[in-house]
N, C-alpha and C positions, 0 to 999 in steps of 0.2 A: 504494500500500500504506500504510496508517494505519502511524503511525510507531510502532515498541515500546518508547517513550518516554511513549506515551498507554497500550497494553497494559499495562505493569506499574505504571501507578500505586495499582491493585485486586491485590494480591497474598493476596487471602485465602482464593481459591481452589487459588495455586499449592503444589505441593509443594515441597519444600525439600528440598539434600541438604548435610547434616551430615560432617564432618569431625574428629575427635575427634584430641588427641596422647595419645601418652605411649611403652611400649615400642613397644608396634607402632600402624601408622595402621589403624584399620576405615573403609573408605570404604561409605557406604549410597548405594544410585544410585534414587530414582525418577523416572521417568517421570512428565511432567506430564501433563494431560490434554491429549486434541489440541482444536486449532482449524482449524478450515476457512479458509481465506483463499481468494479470487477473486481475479479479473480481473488474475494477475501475469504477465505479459507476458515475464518476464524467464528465461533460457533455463536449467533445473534438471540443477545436480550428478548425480552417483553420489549418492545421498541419498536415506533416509527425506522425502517431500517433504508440505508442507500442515500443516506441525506447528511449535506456539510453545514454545519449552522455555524454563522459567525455574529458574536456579541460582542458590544460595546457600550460601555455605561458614562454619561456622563452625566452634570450635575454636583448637587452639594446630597446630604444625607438629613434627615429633618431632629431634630430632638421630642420625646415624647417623656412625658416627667409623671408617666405613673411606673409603677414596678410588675410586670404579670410575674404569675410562678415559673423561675426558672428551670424547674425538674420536671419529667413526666416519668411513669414506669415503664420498666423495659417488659416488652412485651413475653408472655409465655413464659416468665419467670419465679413460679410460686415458691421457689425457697428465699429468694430477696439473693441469694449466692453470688452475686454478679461483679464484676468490677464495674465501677463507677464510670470511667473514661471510656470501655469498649464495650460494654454491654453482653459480653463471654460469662458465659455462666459456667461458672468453677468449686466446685464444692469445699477448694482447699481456699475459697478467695476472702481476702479482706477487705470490704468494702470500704473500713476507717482508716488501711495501713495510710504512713505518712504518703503523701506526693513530693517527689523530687523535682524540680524544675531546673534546667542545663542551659544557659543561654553560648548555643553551638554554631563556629561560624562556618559556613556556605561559600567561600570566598574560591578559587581553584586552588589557591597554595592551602587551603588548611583541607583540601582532600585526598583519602578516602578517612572520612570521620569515622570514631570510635562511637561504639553506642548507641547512634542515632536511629538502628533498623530493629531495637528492642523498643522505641520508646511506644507510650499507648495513646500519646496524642503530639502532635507539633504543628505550631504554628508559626507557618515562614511570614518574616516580614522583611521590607528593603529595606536596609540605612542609606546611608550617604555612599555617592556614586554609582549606584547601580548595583550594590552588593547584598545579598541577603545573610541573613541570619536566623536561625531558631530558637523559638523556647520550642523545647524538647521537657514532654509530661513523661515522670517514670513512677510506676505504682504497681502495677501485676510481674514487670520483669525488672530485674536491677541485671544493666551489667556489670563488667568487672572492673567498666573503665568507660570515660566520655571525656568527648570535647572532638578538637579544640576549642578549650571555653576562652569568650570573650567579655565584652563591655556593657552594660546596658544600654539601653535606650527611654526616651521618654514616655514610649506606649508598653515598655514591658509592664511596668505596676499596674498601669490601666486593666493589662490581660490578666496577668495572675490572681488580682484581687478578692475574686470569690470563692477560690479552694483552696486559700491557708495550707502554701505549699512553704517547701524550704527551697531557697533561691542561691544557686550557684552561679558567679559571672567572677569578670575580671576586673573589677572597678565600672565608674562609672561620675561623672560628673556631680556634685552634693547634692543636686536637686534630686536626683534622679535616685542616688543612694537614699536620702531620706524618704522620697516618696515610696520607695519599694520595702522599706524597713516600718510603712506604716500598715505594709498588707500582706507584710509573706517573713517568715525565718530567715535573716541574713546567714548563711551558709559561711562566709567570710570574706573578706577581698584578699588574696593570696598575696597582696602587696606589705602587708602585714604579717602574713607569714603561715596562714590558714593550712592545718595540716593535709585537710583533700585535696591539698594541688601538687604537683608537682610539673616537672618540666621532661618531655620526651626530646633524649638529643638526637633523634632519628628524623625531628622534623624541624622547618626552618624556623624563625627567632621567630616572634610574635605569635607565631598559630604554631605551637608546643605546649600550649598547658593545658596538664590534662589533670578531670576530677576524678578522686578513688569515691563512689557510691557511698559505698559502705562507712567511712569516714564523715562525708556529709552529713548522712542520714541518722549519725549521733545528735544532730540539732533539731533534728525534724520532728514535730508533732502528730496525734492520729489527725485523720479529717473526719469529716461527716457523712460521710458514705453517702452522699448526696448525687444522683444523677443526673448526668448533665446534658443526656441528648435522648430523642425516641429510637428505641431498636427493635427492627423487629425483621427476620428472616423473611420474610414474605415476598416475591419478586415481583419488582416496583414496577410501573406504570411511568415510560417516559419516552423519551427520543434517544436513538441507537448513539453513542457512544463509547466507541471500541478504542477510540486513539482520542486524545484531549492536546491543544495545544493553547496555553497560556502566556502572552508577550510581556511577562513577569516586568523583566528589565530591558533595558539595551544593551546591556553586557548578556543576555542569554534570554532564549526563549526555551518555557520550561515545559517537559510534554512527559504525559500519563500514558500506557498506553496496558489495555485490559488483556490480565493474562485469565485463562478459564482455569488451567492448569493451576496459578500459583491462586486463586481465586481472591484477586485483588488488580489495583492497577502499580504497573513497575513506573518507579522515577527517570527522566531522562534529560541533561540538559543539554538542550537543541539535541544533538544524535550518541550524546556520551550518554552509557547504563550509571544511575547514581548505581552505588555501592560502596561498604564498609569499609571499616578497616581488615576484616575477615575474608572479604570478598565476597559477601551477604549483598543483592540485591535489595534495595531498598522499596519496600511494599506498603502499599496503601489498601486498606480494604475502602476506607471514604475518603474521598476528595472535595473538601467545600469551598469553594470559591466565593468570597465576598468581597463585596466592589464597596471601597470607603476613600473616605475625602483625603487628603494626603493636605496637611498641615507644615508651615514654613517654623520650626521653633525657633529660628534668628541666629542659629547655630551656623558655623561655616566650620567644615572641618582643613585639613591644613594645605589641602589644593582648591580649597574654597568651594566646593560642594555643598551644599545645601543638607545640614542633619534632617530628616522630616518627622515628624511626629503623625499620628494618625485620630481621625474621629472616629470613635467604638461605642460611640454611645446613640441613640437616634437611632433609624431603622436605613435599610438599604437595600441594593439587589443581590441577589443570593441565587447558585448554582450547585446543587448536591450530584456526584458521580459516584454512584454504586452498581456495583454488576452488571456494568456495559452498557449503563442505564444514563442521561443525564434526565434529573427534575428540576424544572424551573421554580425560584420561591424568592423569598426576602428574608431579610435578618430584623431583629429588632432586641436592642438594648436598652433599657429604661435607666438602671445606672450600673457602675461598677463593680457593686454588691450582686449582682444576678451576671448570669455570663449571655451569649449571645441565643437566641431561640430563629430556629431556622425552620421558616411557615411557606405553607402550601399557600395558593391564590384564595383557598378559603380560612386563609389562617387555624390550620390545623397543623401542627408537627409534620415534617416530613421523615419519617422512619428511616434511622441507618440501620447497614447490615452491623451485625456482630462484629468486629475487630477494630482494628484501630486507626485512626483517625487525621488525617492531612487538611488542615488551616490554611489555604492562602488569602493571605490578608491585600489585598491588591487595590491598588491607586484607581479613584474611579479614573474613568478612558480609555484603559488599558483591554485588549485584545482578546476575547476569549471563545476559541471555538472547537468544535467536536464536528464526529463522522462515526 
């Protein structure tokens, strides 16, 4: 299958769908024109099937200042056994053990990452220049070893805030330190001398610190066994998407593509396999794509790039990809104490499969299309 990384570099045929803030959101939906694709081999969803849909969201994101309930139950689950982050029902599971949280960089020099293909949720977001980075959730699987851990940023505390995780990074600016020390267990900053870090000499200076779990997780608290998305096995109801391509940055476009075999979607940036430090293919069973406003915090970093900060709070458009499936929906955040609820056009939960979970947190305007 040609990759949709070559498909979208001619967008002048595609439609567009627009996203507008203010009181209320008017979402406009078109339909792109279809495309025939051959010779795909590869075994087809519940899905409108043979079709390239191309998105684009533009806009601001609106604020709504009531709070709904951020949990729903996991479907088919009458021992409550589950882990909170994948909705895997495990009879040995601790729904209150602590959460770890890894802030892991994404950059080319600090790969193949440690850890990052055990984690139970991650949520990629860009910093400055076009580079990403993750908070990486870890709570059903601890490895033995993560990172490269780096810096904070301004929207990590924003994100971690309502599952009273313990927070591993590499420093971070004092605003940014204090506000994250008001919502999660300071893990330590290794600049002080924090015993979970240490330094791999097998990789280059800056992207070498790597976290020992186990050491961390001396700091860490139980949680609340609180759930944080709908699961439920049932095969969804959407539009065929077998291959996913997202114009994340301009240093890369980032693409899914649905294996039946490993029954999830493989990470890919532009045509490199992510993968470990193991050489563990990096696997997604969810893919949620949400489109948010991208914020100037006044920051320049030291080639004069732009730090960005992001709006997470207010509602927006939202793309869930599960089992070769994409469904179209929205997000909505009332505050930082509730995490993100991701709704169907009748505002009902849109149901993930069981396992674990891939965040991209994306710049509204930015490119996102499936086949």
């Amino acid at each position: 299958m040609q990759q949709l990384i070559e498909r979208f570099k001619d967008l002048s045929n595609a439609q567009q769908l627009a996203v507008g803030g203010g009181a209320a959101v008017v979402l406009i939906l078109i339909i792109v024109a279809l495309v025939v694709s051959g010779g795909d081999d590869q075994p087809e969803p519940t899905a409108s099937s043979s079709t390239t849909t191309s998105l684009s969201v533009e806009g601001t994101t609106t604020t709504i200042t009531s709070e709904a309930s951020t949990t729903t139950t996991i479907a088919d689950d009458p021992t409550g056994q589950s882990w909170p982050l994948t909705g895997v029902i495990d009879a040995s599971a601790e729904p209150t053990a602590p959460i770890l949280v890894a802030k892991i960089d994404n950059s080319v020099s600090s790969r193949p990452q440690a850890g990052v293909a055990d984690a139970d949720m991650v949520v990629e977001v860009l910093v400055e220049s076009g580079v990403s980075r993750f908070l990486a959730f870890f709570q059903s699987v601890i490895p033995n070893e993560i990172g490269p851990i780096r810096s904070l940023r301004e929207v990590d505390p924003k994100i971690v805030a309502p599952f009273g995780v313990a927070m591993a990074h590499s420093g971070a600016e004092a605003h940014n330190i204090t506000a994250m020390r008001e919502v999660a267990i300071d893990v330590g900053d290794p600049v002080l001398g924090s015993s979970a870090y240490g330094r791999d000499p097998d990789r280059p200076g800056t992207y070498d610190l790597m976290l020992s779990p186990s050491a961390a997780l001396d700091r860490a608290a139980p949680t609340t066994g609180e759930t944080w998305f709908f699961f439920d096995e049932s095969a969804p109801e959407g539009e065929q998407a077998l291959t996913v391509d997202l114009a994340f940055s301009p240093l890369f476009d980032l693409n899914y593509r649905w294996s039946s075999t490993d029954g999830g979607y493989l990470r890919y940036h532009s045509d490199s396999a992510h993968v470990d430090d193991q050489g563990t293919s990096v696997l997604a069973t969810n893919v949620i794509v949400l489109f948010v406003e991208q914020l100037d915090t006044g920051r320049r970093d030291g080639a004069g790039s732009v730090v960005p900060d992001y709006q997470v709070t207010g509602t927006g458009e939202a793309v869930v990809f599960r089992d070769g499936v994409a469904i179209r929906g929205n997000w909505e955040r009332g505050s930082q104490d509730g995490f993100f609820r991701i709704l169907d056009d009748g505002g009902r939960p849109i149901a993930l499969t069981p396992g674990n979970v891939w965040i991209e947190l994306t710049p509204i305007g930015r490119s996102l299309g499936w086949e």
